[in-house]
BAFI-568861 format. One record per residue (C-alpha): residue in three letters; residue number from 1; x, y, z; chain. Coordinates in Angstrom, 2 decimals. Each point is the difference from the previous one (the first is absolute). Example, Ala and Ser with C-alpha at 12.3 -4.5 7.8 and 13.67 -1.06 7.14 Angstrom:
2
<rec "ALA"; 1; <12.30; -4.50; 7.80>; "A">
<rec "SER"; 2; <1.37; 3.44; -0.66>; "A">
***
This chain:
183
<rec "UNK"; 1; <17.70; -20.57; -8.25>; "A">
<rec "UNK"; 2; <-1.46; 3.61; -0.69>; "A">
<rec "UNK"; 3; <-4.24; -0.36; -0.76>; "A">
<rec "UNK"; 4; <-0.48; 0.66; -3.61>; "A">
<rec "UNK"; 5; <-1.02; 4.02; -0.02>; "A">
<rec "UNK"; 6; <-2.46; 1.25; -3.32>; "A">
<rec "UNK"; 7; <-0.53; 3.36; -1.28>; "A">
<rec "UNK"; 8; <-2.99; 0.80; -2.91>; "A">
<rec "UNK"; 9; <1.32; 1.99; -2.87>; "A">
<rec "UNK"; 10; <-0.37; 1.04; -3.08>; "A">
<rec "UNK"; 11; <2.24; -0.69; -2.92>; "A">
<rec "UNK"; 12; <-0.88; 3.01; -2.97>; "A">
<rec "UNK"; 13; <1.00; -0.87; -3.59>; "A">
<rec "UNK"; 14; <2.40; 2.66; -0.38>; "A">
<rec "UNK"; 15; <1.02; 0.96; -3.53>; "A">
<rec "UNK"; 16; <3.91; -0.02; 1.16>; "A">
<rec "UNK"; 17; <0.06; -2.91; 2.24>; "A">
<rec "UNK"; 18; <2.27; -2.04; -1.76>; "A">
<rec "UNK"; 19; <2.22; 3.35; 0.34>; "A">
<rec "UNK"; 20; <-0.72; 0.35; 3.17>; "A">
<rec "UNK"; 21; <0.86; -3.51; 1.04>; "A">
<rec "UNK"; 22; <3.29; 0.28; -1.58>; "A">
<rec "UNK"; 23; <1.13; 3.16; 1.30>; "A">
<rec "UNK"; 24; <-1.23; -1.97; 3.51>; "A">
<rec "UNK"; 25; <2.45; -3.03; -0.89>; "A">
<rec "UNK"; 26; <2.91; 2.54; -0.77>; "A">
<rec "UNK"; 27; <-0.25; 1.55; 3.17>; "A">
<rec "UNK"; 28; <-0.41; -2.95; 2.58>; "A">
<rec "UNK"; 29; <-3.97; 0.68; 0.76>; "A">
<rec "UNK"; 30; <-2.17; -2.03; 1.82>; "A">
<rec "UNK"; 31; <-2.17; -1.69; -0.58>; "A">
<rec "UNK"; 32; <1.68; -1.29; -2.78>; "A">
<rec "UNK"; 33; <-3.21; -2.59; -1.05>; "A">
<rec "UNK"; 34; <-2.75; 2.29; 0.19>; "A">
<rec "UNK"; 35; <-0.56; 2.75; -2.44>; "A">
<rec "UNK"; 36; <-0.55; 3.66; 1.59>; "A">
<rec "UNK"; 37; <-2.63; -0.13; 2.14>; "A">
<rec "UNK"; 38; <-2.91; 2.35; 2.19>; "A">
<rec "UNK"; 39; <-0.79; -1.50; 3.25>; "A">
<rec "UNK"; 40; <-3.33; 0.27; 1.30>; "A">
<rec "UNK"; 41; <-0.31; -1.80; 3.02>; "A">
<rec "UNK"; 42; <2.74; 0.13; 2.99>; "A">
<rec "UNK"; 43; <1.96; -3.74; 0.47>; "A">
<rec "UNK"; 44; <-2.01; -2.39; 1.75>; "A">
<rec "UNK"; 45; <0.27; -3.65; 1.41>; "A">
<rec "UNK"; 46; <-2.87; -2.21; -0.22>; "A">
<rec "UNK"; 47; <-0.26; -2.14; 3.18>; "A">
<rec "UNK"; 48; <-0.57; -2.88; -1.65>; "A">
<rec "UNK"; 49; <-1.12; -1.49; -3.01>; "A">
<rec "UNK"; 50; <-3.85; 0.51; 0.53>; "A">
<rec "UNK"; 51; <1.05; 3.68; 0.42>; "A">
<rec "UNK"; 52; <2.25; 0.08; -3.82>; "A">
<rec "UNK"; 53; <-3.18; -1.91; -1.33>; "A">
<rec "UNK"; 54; <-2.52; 3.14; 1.22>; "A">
<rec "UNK"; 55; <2.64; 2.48; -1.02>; "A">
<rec "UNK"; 56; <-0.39; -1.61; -3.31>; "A">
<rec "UNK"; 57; <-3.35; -0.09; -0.20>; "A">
<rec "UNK"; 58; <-0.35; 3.66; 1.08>; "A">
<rec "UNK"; 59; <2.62; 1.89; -2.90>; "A">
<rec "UNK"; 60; <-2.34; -2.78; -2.64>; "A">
<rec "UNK"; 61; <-3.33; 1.50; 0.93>; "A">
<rec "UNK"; 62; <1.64; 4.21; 0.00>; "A">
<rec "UNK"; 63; <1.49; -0.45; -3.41>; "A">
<rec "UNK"; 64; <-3.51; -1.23; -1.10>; "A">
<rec "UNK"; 65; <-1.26; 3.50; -0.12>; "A">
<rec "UNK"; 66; <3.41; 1.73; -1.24>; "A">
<rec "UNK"; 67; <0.60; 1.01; -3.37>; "A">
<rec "UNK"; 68; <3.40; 1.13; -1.99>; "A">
<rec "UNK"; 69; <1.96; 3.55; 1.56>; "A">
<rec "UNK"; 70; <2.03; 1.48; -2.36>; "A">
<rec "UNK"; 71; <2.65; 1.68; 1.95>; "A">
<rec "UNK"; 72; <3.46; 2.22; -0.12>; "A">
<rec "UNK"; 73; <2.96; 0.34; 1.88>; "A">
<rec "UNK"; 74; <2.80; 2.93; -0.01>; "A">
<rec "UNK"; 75; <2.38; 1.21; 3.03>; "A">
<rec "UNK"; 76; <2.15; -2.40; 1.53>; "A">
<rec "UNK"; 77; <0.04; -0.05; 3.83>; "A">
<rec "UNK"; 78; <2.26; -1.44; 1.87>; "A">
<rec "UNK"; 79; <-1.37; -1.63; 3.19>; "A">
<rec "UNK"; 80; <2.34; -1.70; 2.72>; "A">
<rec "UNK"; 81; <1.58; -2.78; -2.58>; "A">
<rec "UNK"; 82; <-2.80; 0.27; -2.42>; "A">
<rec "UNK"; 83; <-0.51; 1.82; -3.04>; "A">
<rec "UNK"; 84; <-3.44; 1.16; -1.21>; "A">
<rec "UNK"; 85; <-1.59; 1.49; -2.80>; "A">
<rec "UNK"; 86; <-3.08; 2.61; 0.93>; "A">
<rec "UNK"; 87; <-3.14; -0.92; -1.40>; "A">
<rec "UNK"; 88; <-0.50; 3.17; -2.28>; "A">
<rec "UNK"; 89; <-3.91; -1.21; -1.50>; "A">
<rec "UNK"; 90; <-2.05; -2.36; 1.67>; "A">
<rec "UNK"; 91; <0.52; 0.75; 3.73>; "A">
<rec "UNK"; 92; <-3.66; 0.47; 0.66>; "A">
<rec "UNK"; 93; <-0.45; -3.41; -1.80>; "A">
<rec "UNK"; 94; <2.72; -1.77; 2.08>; "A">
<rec "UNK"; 95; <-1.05; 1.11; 2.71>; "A">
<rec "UNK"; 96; <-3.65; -1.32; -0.76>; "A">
<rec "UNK"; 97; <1.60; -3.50; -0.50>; "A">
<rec "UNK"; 98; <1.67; 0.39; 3.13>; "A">
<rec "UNK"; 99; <-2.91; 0.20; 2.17>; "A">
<rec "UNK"; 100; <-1.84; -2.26; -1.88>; "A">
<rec "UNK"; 101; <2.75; -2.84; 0.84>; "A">
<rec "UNK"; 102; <0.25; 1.26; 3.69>; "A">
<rec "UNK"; 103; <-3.12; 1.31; 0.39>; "A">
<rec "UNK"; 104; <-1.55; 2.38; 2.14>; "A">
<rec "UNK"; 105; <0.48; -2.36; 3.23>; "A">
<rec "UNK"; 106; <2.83; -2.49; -1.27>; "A">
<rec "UNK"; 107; <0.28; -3.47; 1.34>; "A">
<rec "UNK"; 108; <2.28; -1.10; 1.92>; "A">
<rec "UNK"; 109; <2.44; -0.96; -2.62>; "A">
<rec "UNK"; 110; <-0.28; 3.13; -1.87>; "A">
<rec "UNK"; 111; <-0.27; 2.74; 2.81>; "A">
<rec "UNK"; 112; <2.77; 2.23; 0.37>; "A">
<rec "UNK"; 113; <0.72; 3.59; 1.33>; "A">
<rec "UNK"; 114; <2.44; 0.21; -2.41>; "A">
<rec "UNK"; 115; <-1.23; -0.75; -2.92>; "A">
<rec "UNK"; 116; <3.00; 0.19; -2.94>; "A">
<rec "UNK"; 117; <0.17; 3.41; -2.21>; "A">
<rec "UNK"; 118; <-1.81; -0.89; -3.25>; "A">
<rec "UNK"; 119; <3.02; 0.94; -1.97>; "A">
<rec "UNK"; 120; <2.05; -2.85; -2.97>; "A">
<rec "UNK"; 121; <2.56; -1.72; 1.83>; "A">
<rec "UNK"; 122; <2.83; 0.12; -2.54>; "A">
<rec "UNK"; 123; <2.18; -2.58; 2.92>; "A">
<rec "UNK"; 124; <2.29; 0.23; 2.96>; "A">
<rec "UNK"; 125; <3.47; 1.20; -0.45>; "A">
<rec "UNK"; 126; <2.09; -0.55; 2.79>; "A">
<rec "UNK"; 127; <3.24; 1.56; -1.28>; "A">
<rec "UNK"; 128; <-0.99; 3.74; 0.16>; "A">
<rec "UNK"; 129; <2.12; 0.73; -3.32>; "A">
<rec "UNK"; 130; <-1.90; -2.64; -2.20>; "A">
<rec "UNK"; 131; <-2.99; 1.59; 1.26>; "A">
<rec "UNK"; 132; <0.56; 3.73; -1.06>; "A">
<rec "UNK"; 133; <1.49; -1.44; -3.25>; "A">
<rec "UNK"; 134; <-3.39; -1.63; -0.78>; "A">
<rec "UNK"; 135; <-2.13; 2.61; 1.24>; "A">
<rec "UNK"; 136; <2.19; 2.12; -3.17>; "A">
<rec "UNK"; 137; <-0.70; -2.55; -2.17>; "A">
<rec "UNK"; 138; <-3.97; -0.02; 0.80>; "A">
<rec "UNK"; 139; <0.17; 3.57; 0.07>; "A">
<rec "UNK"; 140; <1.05; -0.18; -3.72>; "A">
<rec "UNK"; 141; <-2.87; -2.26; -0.93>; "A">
<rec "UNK"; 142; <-2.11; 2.58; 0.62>; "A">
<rec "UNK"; 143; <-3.94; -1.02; 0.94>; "A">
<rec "UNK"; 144; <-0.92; -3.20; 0.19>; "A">
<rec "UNK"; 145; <-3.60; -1.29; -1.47>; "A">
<rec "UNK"; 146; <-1.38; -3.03; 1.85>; "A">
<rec "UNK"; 147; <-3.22; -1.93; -0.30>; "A">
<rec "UNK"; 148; <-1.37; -1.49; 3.26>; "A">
<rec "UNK"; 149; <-2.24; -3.49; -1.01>; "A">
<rec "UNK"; 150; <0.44; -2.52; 3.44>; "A">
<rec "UNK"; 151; <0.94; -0.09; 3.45>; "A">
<rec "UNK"; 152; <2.96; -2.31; 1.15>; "A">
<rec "UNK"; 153; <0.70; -1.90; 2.99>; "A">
<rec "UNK"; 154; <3.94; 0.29; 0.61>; "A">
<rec "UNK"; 155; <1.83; -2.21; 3.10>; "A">
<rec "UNK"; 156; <2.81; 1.76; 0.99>; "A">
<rec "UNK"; 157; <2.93; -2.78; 0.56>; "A">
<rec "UNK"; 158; <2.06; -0.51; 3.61>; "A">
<rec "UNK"; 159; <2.94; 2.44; -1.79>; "A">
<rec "UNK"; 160; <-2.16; 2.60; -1.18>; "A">
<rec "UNK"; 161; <-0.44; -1.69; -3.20>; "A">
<rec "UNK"; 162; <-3.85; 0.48; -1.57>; "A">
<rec "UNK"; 163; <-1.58; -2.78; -2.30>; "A">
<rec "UNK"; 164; <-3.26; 0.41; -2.11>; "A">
<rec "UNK"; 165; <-2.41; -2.42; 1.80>; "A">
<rec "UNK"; 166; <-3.10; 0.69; -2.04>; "A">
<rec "UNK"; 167; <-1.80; 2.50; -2.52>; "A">
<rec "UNK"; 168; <-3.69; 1.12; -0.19>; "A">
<rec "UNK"; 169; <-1.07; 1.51; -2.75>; "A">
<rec "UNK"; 170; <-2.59; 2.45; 0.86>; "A">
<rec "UNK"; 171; <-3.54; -0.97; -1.05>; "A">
<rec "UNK"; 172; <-1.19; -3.32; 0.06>; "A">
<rec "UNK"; 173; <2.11; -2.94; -1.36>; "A">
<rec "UNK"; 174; <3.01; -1.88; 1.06>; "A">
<rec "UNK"; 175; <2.79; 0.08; 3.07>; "A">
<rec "UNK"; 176; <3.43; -1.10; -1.43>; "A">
<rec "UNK"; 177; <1.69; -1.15; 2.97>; "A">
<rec "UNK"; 178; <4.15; -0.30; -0.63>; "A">
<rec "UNK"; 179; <1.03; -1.55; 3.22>; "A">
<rec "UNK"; 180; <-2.05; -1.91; 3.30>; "A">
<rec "UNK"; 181; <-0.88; 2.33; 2.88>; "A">
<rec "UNK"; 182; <2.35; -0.64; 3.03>; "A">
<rec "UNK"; 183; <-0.49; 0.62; 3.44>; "A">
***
């Protein structure tokens, strides 16, 4: 059995999600029970659970000091399988959030080399038709407006499949958890 693998996130309030998420069902994206998405960290796997419980701990305390990034997103790009919208305003802010998650010497769990272009993942279209379709469709739309209020903890499943494991709202306050941490 494949170790459970995590990624931190984001999850903007986009004023055409529901759109968005549609246009995603119609064209066979993935994932299919997240909303669109900007990764921050790269995918990691805790070693155990004393390792999930410190990764938790850590994103709790960074979102402390966080508040709301209002952000837009324009250009599809098409990477490998993936489709992604630019990040037209806010860059310099999601960038800030990115090293404040990772920080300037990550731990182990959160280090990467590569850490993941801070673009909106609209999904993963394997069928390379579906995806230029929907990138012409989210061309249409136009800019996107999102607001940016919590970090998210998402497992990514043994078939690729991602799940929403918990949400911090940034400041101080509660941790909604949505499913157990598994190692």
């Amino acid at each position: 059995m494949k170790a459970a693998q995590y990624a931190v996130a984001v999850l903007p309030k986009l004023d055409t999600e529901a759109e968005l998420m549609r246009l995603r069902d119609r064209f066979g994206g993935r994932p299919v029970n997240i909303p669109p998405y900007v990764q921050l960290s790269g995918v990691f796997t805790p070693s155990g659970l004393s390792e999930a419980v410190s990764v938790n701990e850590f994103i709790s305390q960074a979102r402390r000091k966080l508040h709301a990034i209002a952000a837009s997103f324009q250009s599809c790009v098409e990477q490998a399988d993936f489709l992604l919208l630019a990040v037209e305003q806010g860059a310099e802010e999601l960038g800030g959030l990115q090293r404040s998650v990772v920080g300037p010497e990550p731990t182990s769990f959160l280090s990467g080399e590569n850490l993941p272009r801070l673009d909106l993942v609209l999904g993963r279209f394997s069928d390379p038709m579906a995806r230029a379709q929907m990138a012409t469709e989210v061309t249409r739309i136009g800019r996107i407006l999102g607001v940016i209020d919590a970090l998210v903890l998402l497992r990514v499943g043994p078939d690729d499949d991602w799940h929403l494991t918990a949400q911090y709202p940034f400041g101080i306050g509660r941790v909604d958890y949505f499913e157990r941490f598994l190692t």
